[in-house]
C-alpha positions in Angstrom: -10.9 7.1 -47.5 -8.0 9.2 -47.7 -9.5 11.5 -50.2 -13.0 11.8 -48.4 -10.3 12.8 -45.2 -8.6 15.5 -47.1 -12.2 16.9 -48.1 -13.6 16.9 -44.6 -10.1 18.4 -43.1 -11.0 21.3 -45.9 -15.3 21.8 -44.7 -15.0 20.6 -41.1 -14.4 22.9 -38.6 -12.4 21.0 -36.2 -9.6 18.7 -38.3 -10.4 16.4 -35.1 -13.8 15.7 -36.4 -12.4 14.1 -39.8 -9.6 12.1 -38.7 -11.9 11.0 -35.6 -14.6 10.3 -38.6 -11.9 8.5 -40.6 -11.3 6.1 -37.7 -15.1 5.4 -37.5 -15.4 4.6 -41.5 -12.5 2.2 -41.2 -12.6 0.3 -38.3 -9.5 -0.6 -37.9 -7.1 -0.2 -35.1 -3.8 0.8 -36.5 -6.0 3.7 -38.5 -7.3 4.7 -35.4 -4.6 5.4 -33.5 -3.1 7.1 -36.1 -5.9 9.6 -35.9 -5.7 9.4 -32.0 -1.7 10.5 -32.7 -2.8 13.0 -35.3 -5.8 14.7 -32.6 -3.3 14.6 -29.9 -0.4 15.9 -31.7 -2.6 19.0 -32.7 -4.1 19.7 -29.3 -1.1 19.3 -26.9 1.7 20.1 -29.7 3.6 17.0 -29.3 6.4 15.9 -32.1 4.4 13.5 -34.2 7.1 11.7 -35.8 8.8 9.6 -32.6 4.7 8.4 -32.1 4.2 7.3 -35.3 7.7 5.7 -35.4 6.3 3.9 -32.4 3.7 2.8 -33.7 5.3 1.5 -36.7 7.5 -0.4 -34.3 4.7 -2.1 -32.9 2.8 -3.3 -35.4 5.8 -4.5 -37.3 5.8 -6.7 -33.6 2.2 -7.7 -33.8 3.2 -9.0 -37.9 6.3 -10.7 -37.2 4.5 -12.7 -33.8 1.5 -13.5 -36.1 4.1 -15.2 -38.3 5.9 -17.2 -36.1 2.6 -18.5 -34.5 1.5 -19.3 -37.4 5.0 -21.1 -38.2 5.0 -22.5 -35.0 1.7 -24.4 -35.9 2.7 -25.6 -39.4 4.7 -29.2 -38.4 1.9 -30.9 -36.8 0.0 -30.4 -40.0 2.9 -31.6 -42.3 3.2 -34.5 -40.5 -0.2 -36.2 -41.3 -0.6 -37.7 -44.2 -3.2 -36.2 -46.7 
């Protein structure tokens, strides 16, 4: 993906049209707001780096909560018997 993104940033006219294109191949909501970061970084000239460190942040969050529920779920299981 990232190597069909560097090709379209080279051909495209707009770099907004590949990374919104890359965001549509992947699917997937970290990627795409990433891209959302990159577009608006580019069209209003805001720093880039404290966004993506936010973003970081947060889905560090979403990993680490996803793990304890999942934690949290595991002794009702280990108590019946198999």
């Amino acid at each position: 993906e990232l190597g069909l993104t560097t090709a379209e940033l080279s051909y495209l006219q707009e770099r907004r049209l590949a990374y919104e294109n890359l965001a549509k191949r992947t699917g997937l909501p970290g990627v795409k707001a990433v891209s959302t970061s990159l577009i608006q970084a580019e069209r209003y000239g805001t720093p880039l780096g404290q966004a993506l460190r936010v973003m970081a942040q947060e889905n560090r969050d979403m990993r680490m909560s996803e793990a304890e529920k999942k934690a949290a779920g595991l002794p009702p299981k280990l108590t019946v018997p198999m």
